[in-house]
C-alpha positions in Angstrom: 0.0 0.0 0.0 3.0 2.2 0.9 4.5 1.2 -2.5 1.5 2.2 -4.2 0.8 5.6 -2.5 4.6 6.7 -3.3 4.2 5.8 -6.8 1.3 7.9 -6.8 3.2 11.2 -5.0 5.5 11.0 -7.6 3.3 10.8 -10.5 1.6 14.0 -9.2 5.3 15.4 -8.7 6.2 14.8 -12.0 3.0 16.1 -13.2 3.0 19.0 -11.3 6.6 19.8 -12.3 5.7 19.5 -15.8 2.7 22.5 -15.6 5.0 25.0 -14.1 6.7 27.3 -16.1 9.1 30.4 -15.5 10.2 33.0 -17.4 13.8 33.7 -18.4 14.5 37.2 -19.0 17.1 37.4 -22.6 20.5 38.8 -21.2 22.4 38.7 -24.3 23.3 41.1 -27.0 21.1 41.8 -29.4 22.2 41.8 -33.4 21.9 44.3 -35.4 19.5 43.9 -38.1 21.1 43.2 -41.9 20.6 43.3 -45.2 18.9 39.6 -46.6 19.7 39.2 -50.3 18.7 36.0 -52.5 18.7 36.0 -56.0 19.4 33.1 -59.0 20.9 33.4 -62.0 18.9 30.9 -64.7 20.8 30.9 -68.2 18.1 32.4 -70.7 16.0 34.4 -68.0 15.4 38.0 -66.7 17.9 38.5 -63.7 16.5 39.0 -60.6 16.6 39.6 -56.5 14.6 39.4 -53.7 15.7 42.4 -50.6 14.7 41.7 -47.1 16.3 41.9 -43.8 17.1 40.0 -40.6 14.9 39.7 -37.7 16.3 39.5 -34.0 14.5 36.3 -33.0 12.7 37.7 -30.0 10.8 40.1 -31.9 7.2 39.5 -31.3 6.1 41.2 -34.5 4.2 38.9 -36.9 2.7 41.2 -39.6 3.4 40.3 -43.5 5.8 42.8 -43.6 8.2 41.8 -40.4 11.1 41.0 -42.8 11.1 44.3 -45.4 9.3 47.1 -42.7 13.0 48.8 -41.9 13.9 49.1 -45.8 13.1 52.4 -47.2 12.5 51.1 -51.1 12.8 54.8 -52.1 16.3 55.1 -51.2 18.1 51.5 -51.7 19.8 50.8 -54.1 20.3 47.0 -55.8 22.8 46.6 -59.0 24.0 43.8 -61.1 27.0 43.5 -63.6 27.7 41.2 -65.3 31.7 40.0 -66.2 33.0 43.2 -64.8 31.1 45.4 -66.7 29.0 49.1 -66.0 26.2 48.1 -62.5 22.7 48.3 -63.9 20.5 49.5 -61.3 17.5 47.1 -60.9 14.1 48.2 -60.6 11.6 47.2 -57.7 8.5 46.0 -58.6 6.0 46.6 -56.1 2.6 44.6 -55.0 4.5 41.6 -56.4 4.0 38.2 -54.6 7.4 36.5 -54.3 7.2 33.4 -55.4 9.8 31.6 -52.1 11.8 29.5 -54.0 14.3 30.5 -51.2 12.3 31.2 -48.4 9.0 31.2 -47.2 8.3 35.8 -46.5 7.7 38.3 -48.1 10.2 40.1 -49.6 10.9 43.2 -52.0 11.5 41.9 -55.6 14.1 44.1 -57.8 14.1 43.1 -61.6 16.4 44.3 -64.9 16.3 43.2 -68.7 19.6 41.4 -68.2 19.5 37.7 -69.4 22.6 35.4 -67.7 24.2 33.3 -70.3 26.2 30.0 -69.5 29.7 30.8 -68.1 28.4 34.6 -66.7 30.2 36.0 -63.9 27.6 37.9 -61.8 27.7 40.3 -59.1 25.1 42.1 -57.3 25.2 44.4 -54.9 22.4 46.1 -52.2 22.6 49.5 -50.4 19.2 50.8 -47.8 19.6 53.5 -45.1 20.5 52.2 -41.2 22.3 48.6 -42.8 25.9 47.3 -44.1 26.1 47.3 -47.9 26.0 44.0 -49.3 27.4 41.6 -52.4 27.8 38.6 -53.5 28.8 37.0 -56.5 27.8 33.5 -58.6 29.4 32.0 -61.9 26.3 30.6 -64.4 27.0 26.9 -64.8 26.8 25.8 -68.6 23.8 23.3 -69.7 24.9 20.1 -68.4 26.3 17.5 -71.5 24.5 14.6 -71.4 22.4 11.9 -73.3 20.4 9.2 -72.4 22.0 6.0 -73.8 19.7 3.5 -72.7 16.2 2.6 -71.2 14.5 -0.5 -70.8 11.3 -0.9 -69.1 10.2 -4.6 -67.0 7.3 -5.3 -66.1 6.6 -5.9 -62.0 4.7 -8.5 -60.6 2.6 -6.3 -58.5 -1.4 -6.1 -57.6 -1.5 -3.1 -60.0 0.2 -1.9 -63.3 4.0 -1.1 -62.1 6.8 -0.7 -64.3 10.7 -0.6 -63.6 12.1 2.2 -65.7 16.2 1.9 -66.2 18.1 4.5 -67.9 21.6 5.3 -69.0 22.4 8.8 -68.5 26.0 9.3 -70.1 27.9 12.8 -68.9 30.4 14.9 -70.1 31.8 17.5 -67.5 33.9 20.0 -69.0 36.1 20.6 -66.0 35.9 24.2 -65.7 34.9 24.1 -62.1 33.1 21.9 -59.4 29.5 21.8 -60.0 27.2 19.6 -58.5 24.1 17.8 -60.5 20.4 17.4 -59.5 18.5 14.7 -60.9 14.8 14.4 -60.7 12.4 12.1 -62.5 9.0 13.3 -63.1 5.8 12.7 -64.9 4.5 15.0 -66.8 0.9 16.0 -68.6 0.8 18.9 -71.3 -2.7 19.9 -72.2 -3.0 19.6 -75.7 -5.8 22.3 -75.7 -3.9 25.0 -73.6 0.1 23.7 -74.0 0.1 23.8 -70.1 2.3 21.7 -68.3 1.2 19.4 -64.7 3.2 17.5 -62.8 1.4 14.5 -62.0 4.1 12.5 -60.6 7.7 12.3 -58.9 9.4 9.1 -58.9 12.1 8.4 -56.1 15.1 7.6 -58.2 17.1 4.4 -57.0 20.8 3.6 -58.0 23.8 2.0 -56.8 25.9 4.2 -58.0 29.1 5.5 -55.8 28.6 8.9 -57.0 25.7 9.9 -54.5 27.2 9.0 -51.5 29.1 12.1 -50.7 26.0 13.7 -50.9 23.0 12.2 -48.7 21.6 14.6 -46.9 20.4 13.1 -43.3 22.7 11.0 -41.2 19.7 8.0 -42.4 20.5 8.0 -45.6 24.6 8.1 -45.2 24.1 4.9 -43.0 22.1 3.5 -45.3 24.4 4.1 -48.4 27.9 2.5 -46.3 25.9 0.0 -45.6 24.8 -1.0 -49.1 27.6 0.6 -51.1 29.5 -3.4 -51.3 26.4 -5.1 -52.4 25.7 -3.7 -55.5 21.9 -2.2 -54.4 20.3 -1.2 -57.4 17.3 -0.7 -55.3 19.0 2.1 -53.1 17.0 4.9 -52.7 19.6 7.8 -53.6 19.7 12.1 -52.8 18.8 14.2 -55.4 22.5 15.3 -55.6 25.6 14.1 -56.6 29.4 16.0 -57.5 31.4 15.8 -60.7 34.2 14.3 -58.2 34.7 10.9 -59.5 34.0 12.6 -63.2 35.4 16.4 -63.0 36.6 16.9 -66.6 35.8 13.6 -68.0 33.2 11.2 -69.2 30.4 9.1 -67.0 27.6 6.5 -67.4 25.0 6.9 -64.4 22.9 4.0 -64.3 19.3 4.3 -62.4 16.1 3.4 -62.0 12.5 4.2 -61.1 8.9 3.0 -60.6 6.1 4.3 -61.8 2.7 2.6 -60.8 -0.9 3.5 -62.2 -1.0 5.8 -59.3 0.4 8.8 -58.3 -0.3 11.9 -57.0 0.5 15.9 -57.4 3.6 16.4 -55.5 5.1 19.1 -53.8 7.8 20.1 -55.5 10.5 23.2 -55.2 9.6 26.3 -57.5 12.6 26.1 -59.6 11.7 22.7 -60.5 8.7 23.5 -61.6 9.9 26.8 -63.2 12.4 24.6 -65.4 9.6 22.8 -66.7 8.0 25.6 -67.9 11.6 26.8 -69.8 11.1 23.2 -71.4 7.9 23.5 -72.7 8.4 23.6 -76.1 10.2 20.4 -76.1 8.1 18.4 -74.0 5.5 16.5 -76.3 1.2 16.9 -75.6 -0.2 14.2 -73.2 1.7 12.2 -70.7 5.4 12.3 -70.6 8.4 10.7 -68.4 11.0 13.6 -68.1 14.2 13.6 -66.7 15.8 16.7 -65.0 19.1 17.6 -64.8 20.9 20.6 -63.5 23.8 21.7 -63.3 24.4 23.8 -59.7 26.7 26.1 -58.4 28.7 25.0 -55.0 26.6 27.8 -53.0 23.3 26.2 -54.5 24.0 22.9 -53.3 25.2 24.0 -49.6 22.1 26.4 -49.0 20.3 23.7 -49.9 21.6 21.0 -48.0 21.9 23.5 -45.0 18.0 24.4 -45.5 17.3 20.6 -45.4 19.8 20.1 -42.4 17.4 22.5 -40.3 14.3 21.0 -41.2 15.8 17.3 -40.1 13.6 15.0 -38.3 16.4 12.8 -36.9 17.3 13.9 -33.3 19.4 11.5 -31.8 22.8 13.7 -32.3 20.8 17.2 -33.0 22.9 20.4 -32.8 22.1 24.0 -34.0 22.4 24.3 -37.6 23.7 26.7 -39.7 22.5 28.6 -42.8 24.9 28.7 -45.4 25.5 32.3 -46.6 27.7 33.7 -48.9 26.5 37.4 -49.0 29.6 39.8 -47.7 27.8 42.3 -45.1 24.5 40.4 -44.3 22.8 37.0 -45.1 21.5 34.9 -48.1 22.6 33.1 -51.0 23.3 34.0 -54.6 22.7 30.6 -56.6 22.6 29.8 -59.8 21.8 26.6 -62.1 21.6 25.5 -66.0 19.2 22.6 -67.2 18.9 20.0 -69.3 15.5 18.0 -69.6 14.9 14.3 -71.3 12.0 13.4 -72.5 11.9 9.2 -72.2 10.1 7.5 -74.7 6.9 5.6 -73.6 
């Protein structure tokens, strides 16, 4: 009875113990707001960058405008040259929603008639009232060099339709600088009375190939790829990344594959993803089509990335603060940049 009525004591402790609370009064320093820029440079499109600035984290403000309210847009100033050339000052375009491939607020969108080309270098630079100056600047990647070689499709002995979808992708890298690639397969349904474009499906892609394993993501998936990298797993479930290290200046044959059932579903997919689908348009035939995606990435590109993904992680067992990868001189963001190359694979 003893036993039972200490057990009890304790459970209303702990209970007790768990509905208190206390506040801690902040005795740091607080930081200075800066300057946020993010822009990306796309080969064949209209340059342009999204302005904010930083927020210290205890502010309790949560209107639409908590990340642009300090800039005065009358008297900043953002330019862009290209390869050393005369600064063009870029225009803000106001009442324009901001489509966050980046991020997820507001922010004050600048725009010029410049158009990168492959091999562009590209700096940009971002003056307001009360911050640092800013600048950063990206390299364009060229159009990544590639063809698909081969593709054979077997049928799976499931309940439903399935088919197993291997393809031959053969590379070229020029060598001019590290790059890393992203590969995405998607499924795809142009209207033949509008030409619009939906993506109906993305397929995990699955290879045994030693070139993704520099580049998994979560601490999961880099167990997961030692652990099968000796037994020739072509059903590995691989990142969306990989280097040109095992290829830089040379020649590859990436071999993967993919499922596709007689389900799928719309998936939620980054905006550049779906904005290079859009560039592609004209190549991608009406009805349903199996496209692959490759692009070429900057450095920067893949490390923001990565870092954004590393913040969001689920797995907790060795947790520790995370860092957004920046590299804007005087403030925060990322100045990315990427080149395309889409394959349409025949049915």
């Amino acid at each position: 009875m003893k036993k039972i009525f200490f057990l009890a004591v304790t459970a209303a402790s702990a209970m007790l113990a768990l509905s208190c609370s206390k506040v801690i009064e902040f005795k740091g320093e607080q930081v200075e707001e800066k300057l946020v820029l993010f822009a990306e440079a796309k080969a064949g499109e209209p340059f342009t960058a999204n302005l904010s600035h930083s927020v210290f984290f205890l502010d309790a403000y949560n209107g639409f405008d908590k990340y642009i309210r300090h800039i005065n847009t009358k008297e900043c100033k953002v330019e862009v040259s290209f390869n050393g050339g005369k600064p063009v000052v870029m225009t803000y375009e106001p009442d324009t929603t901001v489509e966050p491939f980046f991020f997820g607020v507001y922010s004050l969108k600048f725009v010029c008639n410049c158009i990168p080309s492959p091999g562009d270098q590209i700096e940009v630079t971002a003056i307001a009232p009360g911050y640092d100056p800013v600048k950063a600047t990206v390299s364009v990647p060229r159009h990544p060099e590639a063809k698909v070689s081969a593709h054979t499709v077997d049928t799976l002995a499931y309940d439903i339709p399935a088919f197993k979808h291997t393809v031959t992708l053969d590379l070229k890298d020029p060598g001019l600088y590290s790059k890393y690639y992203r590969l995405n397969v998607l499924s795809i349904y142009k209207d033949p009375s509008t030409g619009e474009e939906a993506i109906s499906g993305i397929f995990p892609v699955h290879s045994s190939d030693p070139v993704f394993i520099s580049t998994s993501q979560d601490i999961e998936g880099i167990i997961d790829n030692i652990e099968n990298i000796d037994q020739s797993d072509s059903d590995r479930e691989v990142p969306d990344f990989f280097s040109d290290q095992l290829f830089f200046g040379g020649s590859y044959s990436l071999t993967f594959n993919f499922t596709k059932m007689e389900y799928y579903y719309e998936p939620t997919l980054e905006y550049e993803v779906r904005k290079a689908l859009r560039r592609a348009s004209d190549d991608i035939p009406y009805g349903e089509s199996l496209v692959v995606l490759l692009r070429a990435v900057t450095p920067g590109t893949y490390y923001y990335l990565r870092s954004i993904n590393s913040s969001n992680s689920d797995f907790e067992l060795f947790a520790e603060g995370s860092t957004i990868y920046s590299n804007v001189e005087g403030g925060y963001g990322a100045i990315c940049a990427g080149a395309d190359a889409i394959f349409v694979l025949d049915n």
